[in-house]
BAZA-58894 format. One record per residue (C-alpha): x, y, z; residue number from 1; residue in three letters. Coordinates in Angstrom, 3 decimals. Layout:
# residues N
+----------+----------+----------+-----+---------+
:        u :        v :        w : num : residuo :
+----------+----------+----------+-----+---------+
:        X :        Y :        Z : NUM :     ALA :
...
+----------+----------+----------+-----+---------+
# end
This chain:
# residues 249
+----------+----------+----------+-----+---------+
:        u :        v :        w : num : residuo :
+----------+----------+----------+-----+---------+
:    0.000 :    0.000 :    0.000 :   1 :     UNK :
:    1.392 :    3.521 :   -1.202 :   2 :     UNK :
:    1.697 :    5.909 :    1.660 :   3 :     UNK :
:   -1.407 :    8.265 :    0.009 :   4 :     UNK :
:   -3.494 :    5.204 :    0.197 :   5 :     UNK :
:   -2.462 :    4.256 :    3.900 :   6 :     UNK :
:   -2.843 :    7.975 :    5.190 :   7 :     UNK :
:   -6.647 :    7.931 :    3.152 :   8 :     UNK :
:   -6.960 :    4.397 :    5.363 :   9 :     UNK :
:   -6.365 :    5.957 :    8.298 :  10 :     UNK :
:   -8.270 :    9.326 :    7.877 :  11 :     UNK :
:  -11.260 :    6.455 :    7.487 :  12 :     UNK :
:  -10.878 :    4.640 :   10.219 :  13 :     UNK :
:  -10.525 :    7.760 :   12.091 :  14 :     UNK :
:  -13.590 :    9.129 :   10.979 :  15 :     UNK :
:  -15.288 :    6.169 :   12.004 :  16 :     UNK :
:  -14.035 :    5.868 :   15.644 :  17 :     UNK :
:  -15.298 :    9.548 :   15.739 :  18 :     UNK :
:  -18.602 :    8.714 :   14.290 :  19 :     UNK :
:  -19.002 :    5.703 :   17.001 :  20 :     UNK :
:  -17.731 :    7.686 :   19.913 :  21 :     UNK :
:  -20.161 :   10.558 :   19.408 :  22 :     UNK :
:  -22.565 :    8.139 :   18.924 :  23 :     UNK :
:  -22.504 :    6.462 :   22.308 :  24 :     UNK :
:  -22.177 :   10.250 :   23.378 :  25 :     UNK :
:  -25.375 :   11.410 :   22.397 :  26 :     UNK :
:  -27.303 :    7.695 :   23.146 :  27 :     UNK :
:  -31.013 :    9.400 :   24.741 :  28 :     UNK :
:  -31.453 :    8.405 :   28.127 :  29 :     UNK :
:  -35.318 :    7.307 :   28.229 :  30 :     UNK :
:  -35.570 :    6.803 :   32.231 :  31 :     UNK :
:  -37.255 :    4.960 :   34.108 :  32 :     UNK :
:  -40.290 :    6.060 :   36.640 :  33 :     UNK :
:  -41.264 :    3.419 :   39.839 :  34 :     UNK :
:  -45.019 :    3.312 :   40.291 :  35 :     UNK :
:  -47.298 :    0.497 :   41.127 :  36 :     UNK :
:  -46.868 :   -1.547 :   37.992 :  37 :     UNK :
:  -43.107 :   -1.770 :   38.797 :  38 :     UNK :
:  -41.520 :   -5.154 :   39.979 :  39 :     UNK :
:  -37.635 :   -6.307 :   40.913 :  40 :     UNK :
:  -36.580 :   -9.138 :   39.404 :  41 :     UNK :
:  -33.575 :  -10.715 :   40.384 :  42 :     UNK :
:  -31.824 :  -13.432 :   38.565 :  43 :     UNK :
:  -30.216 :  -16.566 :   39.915 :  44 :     UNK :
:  -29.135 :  -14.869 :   43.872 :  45 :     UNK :
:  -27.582 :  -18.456 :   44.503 :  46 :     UNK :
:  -24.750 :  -20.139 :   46.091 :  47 :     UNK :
:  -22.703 :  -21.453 :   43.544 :  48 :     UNK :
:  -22.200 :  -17.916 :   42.247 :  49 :     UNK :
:  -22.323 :  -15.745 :   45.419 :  50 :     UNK :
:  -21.075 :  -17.746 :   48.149 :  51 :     UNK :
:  -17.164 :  -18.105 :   48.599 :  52 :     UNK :
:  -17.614 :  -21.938 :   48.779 :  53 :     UNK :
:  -19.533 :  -21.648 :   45.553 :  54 :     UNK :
:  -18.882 :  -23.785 :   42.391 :  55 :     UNK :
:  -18.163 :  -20.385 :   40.111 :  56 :     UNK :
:  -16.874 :  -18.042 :   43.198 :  57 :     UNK :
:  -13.293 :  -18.246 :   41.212 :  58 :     UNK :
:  -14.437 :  -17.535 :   38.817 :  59 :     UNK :
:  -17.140 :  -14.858 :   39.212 :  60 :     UNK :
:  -16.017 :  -13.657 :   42.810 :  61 :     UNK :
:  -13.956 :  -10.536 :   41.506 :  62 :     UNK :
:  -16.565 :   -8.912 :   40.069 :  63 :     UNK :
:  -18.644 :   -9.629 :   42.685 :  64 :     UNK :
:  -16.683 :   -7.806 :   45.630 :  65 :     UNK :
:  -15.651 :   -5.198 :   43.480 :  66 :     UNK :
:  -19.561 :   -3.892 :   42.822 :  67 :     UNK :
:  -20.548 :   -4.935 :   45.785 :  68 :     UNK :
:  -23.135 :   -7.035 :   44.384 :  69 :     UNK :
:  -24.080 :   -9.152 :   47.622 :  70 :     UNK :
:  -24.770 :   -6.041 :   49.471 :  71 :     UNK :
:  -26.530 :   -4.611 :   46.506 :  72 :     UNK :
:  -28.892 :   -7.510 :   45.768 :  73 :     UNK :
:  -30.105 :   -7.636 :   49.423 :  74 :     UNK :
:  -31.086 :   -3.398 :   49.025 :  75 :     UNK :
:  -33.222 :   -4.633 :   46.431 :  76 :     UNK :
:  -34.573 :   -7.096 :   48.237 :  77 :     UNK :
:  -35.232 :   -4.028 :   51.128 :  78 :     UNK :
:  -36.157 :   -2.274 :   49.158 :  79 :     UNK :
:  -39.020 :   -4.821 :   48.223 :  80 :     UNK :
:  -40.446 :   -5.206 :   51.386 :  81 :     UNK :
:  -40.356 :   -1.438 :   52.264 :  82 :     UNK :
:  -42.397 :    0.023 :   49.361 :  83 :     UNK :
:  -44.434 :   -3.114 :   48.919 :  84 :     UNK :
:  -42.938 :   -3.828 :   45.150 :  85 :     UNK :
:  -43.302 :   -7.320 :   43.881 :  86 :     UNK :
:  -39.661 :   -9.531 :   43.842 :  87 :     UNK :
:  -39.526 :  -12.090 :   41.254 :  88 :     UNK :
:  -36.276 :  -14.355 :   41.545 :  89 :     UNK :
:  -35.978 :  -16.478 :   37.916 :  90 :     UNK :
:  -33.721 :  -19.032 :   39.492 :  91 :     UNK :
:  -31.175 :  -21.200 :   36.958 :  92 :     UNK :
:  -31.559 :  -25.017 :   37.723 :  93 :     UNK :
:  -30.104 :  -27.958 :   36.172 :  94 :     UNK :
:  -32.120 :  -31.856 :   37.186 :  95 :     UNK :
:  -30.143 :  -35.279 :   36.103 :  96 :     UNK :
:  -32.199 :  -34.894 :   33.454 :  97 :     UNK :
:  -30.819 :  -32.298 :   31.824 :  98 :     UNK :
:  -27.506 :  -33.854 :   32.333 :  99 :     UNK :
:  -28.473 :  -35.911 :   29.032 : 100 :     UNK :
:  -28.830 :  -32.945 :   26.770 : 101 :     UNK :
:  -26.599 :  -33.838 :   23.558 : 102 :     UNK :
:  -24.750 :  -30.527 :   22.546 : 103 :     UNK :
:  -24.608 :  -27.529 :   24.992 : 104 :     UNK :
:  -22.555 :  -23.945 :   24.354 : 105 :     UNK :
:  -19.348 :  -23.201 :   25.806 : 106 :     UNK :
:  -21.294 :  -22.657 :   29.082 : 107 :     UNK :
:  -23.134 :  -24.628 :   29.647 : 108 :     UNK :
:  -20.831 :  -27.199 :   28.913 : 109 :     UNK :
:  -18.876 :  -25.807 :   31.763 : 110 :     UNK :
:  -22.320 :  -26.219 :   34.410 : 111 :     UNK :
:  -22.240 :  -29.283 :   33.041 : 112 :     UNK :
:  -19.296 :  -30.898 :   33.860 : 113 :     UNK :
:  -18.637 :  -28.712 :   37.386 : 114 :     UNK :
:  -22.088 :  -29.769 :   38.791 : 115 :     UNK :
:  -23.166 :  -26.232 :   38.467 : 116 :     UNK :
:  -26.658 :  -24.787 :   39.840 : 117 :     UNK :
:  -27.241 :  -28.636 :   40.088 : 118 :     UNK :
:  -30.301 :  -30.356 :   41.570 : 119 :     UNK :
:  -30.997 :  -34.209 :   41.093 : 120 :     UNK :
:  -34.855 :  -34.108 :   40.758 : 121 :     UNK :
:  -37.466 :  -31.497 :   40.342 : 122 :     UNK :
:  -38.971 :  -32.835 :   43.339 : 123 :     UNK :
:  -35.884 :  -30.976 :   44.982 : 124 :     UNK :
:  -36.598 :  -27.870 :   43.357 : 125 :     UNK :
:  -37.165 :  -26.166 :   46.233 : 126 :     UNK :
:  -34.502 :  -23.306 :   46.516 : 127 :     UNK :
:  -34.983 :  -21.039 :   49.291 : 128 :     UNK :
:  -34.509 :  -23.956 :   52.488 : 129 :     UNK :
:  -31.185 :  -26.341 :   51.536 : 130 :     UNK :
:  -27.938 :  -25.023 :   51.197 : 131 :     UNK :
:  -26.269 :  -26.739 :   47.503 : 132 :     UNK :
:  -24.774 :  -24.632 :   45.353 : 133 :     UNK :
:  -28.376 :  -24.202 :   43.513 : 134 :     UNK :
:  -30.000 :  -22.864 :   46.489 : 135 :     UNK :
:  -30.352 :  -19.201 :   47.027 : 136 :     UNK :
:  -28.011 :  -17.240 :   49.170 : 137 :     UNK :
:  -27.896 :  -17.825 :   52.689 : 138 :     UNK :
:  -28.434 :  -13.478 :   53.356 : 139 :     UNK :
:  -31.840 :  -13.825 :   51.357 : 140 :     UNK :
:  -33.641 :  -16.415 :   52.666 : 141 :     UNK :
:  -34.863 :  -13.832 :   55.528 : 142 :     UNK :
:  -36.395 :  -12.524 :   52.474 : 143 :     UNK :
:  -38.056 :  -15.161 :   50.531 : 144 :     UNK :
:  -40.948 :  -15.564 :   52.719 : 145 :     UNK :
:  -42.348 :  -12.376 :   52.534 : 146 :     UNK :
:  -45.564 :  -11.409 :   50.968 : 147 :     UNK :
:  -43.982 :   -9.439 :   48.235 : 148 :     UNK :
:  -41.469 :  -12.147 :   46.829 : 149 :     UNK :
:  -42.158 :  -14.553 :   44.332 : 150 :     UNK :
:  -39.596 :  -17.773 :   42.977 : 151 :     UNK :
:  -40.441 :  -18.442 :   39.342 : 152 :     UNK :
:  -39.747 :  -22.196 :   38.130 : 153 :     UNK :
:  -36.211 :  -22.363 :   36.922 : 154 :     UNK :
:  -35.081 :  -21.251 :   33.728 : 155 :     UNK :
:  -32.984 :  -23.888 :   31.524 : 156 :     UNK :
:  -30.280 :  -22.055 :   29.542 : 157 :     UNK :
:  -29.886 :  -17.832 :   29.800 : 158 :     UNK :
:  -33.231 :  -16.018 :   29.341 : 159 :     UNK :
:  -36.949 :  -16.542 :   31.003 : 160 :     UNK :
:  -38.548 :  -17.977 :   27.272 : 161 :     UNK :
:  -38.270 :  -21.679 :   29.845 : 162 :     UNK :
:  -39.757 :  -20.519 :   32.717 : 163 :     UNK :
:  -42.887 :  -18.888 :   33.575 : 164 :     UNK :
:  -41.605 :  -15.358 :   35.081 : 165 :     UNK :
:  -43.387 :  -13.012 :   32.344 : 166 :     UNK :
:  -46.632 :  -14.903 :   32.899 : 167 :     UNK :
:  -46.178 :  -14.414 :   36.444 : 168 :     UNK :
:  -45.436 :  -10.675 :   35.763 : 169 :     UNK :
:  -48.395 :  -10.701 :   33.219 : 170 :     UNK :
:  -51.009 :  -12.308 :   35.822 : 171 :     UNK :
:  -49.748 :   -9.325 :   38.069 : 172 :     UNK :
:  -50.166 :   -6.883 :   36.074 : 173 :     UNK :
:  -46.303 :   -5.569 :   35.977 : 174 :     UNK :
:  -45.327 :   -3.949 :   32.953 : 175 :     UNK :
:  -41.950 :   -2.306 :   34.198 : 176 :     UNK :
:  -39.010 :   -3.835 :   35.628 : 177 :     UNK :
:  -36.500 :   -3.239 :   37.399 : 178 :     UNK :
:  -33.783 :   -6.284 :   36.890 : 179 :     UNK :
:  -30.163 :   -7.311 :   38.798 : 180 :     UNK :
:  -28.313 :  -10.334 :   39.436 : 181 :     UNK :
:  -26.194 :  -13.302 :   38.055 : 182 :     UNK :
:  -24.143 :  -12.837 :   35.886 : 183 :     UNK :
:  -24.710 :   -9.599 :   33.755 : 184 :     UNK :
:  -23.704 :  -10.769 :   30.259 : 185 :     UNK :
:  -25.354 :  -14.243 :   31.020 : 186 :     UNK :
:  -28.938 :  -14.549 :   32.459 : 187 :     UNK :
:  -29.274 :  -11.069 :   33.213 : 188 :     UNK :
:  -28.433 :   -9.564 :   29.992 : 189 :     UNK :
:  -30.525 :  -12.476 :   28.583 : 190 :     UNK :
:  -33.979 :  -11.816 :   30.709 : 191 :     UNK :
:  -33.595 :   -8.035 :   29.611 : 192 :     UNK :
:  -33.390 :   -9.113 :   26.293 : 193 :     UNK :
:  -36.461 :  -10.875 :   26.377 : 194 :     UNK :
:  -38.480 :   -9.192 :   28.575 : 195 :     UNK :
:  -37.960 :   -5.839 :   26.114 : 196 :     UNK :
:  -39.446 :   -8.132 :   23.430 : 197 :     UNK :
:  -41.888 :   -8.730 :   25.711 : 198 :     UNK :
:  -43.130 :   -5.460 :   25.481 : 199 :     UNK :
:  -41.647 :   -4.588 :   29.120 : 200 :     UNK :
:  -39.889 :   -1.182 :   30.058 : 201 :     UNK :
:  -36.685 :   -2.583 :   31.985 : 202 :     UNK :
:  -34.109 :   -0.712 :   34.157 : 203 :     UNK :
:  -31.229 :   -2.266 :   35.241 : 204 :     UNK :
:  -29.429 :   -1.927 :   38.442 : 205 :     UNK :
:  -25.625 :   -2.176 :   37.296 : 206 :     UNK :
:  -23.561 :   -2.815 :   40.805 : 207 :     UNK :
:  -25.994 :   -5.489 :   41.879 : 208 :     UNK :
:  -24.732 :   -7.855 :   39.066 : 209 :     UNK :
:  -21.400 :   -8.897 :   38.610 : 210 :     UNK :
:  -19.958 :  -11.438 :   35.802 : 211 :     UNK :
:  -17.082 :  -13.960 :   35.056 : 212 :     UNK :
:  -13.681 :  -12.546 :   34.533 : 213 :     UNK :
:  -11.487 :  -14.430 :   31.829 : 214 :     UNK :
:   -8.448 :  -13.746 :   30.381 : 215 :     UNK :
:   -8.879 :  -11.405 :   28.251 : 216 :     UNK :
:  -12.764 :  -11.111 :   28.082 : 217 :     UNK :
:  -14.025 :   -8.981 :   30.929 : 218 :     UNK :
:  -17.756 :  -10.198 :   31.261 : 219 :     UNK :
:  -19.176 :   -7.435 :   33.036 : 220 :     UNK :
:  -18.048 :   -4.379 :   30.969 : 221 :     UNK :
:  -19.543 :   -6.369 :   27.948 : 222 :     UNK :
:  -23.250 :   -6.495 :   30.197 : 223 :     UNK :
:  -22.461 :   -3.028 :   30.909 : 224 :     UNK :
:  -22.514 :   -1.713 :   27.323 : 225 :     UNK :
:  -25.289 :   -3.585 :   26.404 : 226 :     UNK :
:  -27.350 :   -2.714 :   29.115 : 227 :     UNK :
:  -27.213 :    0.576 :   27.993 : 228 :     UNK :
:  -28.069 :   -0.176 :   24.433 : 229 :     UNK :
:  -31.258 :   -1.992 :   25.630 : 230 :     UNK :
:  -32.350 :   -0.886 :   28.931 : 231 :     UNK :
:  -34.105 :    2.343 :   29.558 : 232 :     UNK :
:  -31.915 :    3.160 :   31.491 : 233 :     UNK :
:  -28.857 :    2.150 :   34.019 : 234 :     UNK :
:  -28.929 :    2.546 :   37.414 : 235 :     UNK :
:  -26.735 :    2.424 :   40.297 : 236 :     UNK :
:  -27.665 :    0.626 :   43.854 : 237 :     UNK :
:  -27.507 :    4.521 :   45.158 : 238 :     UNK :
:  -29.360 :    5.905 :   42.509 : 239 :     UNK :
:  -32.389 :    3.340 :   42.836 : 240 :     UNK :
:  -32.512 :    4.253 :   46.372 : 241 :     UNK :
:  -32.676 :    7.958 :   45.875 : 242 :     UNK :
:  -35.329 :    6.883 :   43.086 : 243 :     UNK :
:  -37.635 :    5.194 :   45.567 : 244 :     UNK :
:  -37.365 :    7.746 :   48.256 : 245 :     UNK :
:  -38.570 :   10.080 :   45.550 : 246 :     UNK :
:  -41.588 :    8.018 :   44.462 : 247 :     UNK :
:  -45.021 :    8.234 :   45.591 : 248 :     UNK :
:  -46.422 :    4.686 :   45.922 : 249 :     UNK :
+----------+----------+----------+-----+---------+
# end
């Protein structure tokens, strides 16, 4: 390539990155308003990914002391109970059964093989009394039997489309959500997803998620962009606070 060619190249690409940076600058910020057609949902607030003796803890742990996200989760679940706003937890379970499946992505490949989120039989599907790795966190289960909260049947792979939470929204009558938990590029990126296409106006609550960190792929800062592609908008565990206290219910 002649050196007029590779400057014209560059002068491109330039113009490009400036196009997609002032892009993201000027994304709209929709918002989000709490009123009585607002629910939390909060997805899979379980051992193997919170707990320190959990099955993912290495690999998810990071993230999740670095936002906070234990601490977080359990405002929303305060938060709940305080204002009398309906909590949904969509809770990821795998049965023997499921064990059989013939071809499974990278990840779940991975639960798989680790015994991840695992539960022999659905007549163990009960997650808010034992203490595996699929059961939900030991600081929420002070929560769970409140009037307000609500455990969906499990979902199968990422999203909700195998579970019944947005019938249980539906029956209701919850139209707006506002959605945290584990892991942000995973099941929580995947129920905003759906629940947009749902027809569903969907906040997220950014520091009480957290995701895997790899080499070289940083989970969470991929959730983080797309949540603010999709979302109405992003908040933080601070700013959903200051959003309640501000909110006539």
């Amino acid at each position: 390539m002649n050196t007029q060619k590779f400057k014209t190249v560059l002068i491109i690409i330039g113009l490009n990155l400036f196009t997609c940076n002032s892009l993201v600058a000027q994304l709209p910020d929709p918002g989000f308003e709490i009123d009585k057609r607002t629910a939390i949902v909060i997805t899979d607030p379980q051992n193997d990914f919170l707990s320190k003796d959990g099955i993912a803890w290495g690999l998810v742990g990071p993230s999740v002391e670095k936002n906070n996200t234990i601490e977080n989760i359990e405002t929303l679940f305060k938060l709940g109970e305080k204002y009398n706003i309906p909590v949904f937890i969509s809770p990821h379970l795998l049965y023997d059964h499921d064990h059989k499946w013939q071809f499974n992505g990278a990840m779940l490949e991975f639960a798989k093989s680790v015994n991840l989120l695992k539960k022999n039989h659905p007549t163990q599907e009960n997650v808010s009394t034992g203490n595996s790795g699929a059961d939900i966190y030991k600081l929420y289960k002070k929560y769970i039997d409140k009037g307000n909260v609500t455990i969906t049947s499990p979902h199968k792979v990422f999203g909700p489309e195998s579970n019944d939470l947005v019938l249980q929204l539906r029956k209701q009558k919850i139209d707006k959500v506002i959605l945290a938990g584990m892991l942000s590029n995973l099941c929580t990126e995947s129920h905003l997803r759906e629940l947009v296409e749902q027809g569903f106006e969907v906040a997220v609550v950014k520091d009480a998620t957290a995701a895997a960190i790899l080499p070289n792929i940083d989970g969470y800062e991929i959730a983080l962009a797309n949540f603010s592609l999709i979302s109405s908008h992003v908040f933080t565990t601070k700013e959903i606070k200051k959003a309640f206290s501000n909110t006539k219910l």
